[in-house]
N, C-alpha and C positions, 0 to 999 in steps of 0.2 A: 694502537688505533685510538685517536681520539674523538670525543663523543661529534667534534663537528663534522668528523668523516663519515660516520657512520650515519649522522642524521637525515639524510636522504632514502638510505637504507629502509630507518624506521617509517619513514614519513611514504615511505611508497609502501610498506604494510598497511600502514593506517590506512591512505586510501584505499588500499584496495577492500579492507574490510569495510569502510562506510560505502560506497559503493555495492558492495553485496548486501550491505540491509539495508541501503536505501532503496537498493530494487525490491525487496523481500517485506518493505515498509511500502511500496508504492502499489504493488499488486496486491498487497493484505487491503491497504486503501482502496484501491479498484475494485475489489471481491465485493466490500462491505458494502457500498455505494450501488453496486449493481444489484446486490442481493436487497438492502432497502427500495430501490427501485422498484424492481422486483416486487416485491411484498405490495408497495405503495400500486401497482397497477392491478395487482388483484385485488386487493382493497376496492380498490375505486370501481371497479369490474364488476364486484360481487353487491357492494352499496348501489352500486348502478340499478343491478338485480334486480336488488331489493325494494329498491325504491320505485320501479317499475312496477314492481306487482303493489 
Protein backbone atom coordinates (compact mmCIF):
# COMPACT_ATOMS: atom_id res chain seq x y z
CA UNK A 1 0.00 0.00 0.00
CA UNK A 2 1.43 3.11 -1.06
CA UNK A 3 1.34 6.38 0.92
CA UNK A 4 -0.74 7.89 -1.99
CA UNK A 5 -3.48 5.35 -1.45
CA UNK A 6 -3.67 5.56 1.86
CA UNK A 7 -3.80 9.42 1.98
CA UNK A 8 -7.39 9.93 1.79
CA UNK A 9 -7.64 7.49 4.59
CA UNK A 10 -5.43 9.90 6.80
CA UNK A 11 -6.86 12.99 5.44
CA UNK A 12 -10.44 11.86 6.44
CA UNK A 13 -8.91 11.23 10.16
CA UNK A 14 -7.78 14.41 10.14
CA UNK A 15 -10.83 15.95 9.37
CA UNK A 16 -12.81 14.35 11.42
CA UNK A 17 -10.63 15.34 14.41
CA UNK A 18 -10.44 19.11 13.45
CA UNK A 19 -14.13 19.05 13.21
CA UNK A 20 -14.57 17.62 16.66
CA UNK A 21 -12.38 20.46 18.26
CA UNK A 22 -13.62 22.79 16.23
CA UNK A 23 -17.06 22.23 17.68
CA UNK A 24 -15.48 21.69 21.22
CA UNK A 25 -13.33 25.11 20.29
CA UNK A 26 -16.65 26.94 19.16
CA UNK A 27 -19.07 26.10 22.20
CA UNK A 28 -15.91 26.72 24.62
CA UNK A 29 -16.10 30.29 22.57
CA UNK A 30 -19.93 30.42 23.00
CA UNK A 31 -19.71 29.53 26.75
CA UNK A 32 -17.05 32.32 27.43
CA UNK A 33 -18.87 35.06 25.40
CA UNK A 34 -22.10 34.24 27.14
CA UNK A 35 -20.66 34.05 30.51
CA UNK A 36 -18.85 37.59 30.04
CA UNK A 37 -22.15 38.72 28.83
CA UNK A 38 -23.44 37.53 31.46
CA UNK A 39 -21.18 39.10 34.00
CA UNK A 40 -21.29 42.44 31.98
CA UNK A 41 -25.18 42.71 32.49
CA UNK A 42 -25.07 42.23 36.12
CA UNK A 43 -22.50 44.65 36.34
CA UNK A 44 -24.24 47.17 34.67
CA UNK A 45 -27.47 45.99 36.68
CA UNK A 46 -25.89 46.33 40.01
CA UNK A 47 -23.80 50.01 39.06
CA UNK A 48 -27.25 50.86 37.92
CA UNK A 49 -28.19 50.24 41.59
CA UNK A 50 -25.88 51.90 42.76
CA UNK A 51 -25.87 54.77 41.13
CA UNK A 52 -29.53 55.22 41.78
CA UNK A 53 -29.23 55.36 45.32
Amino acid sequence: MKFGQSAPYYKGIINNINHKYLFWYLDFVLNEIRFCFFQAVIFKTFAHILYKI
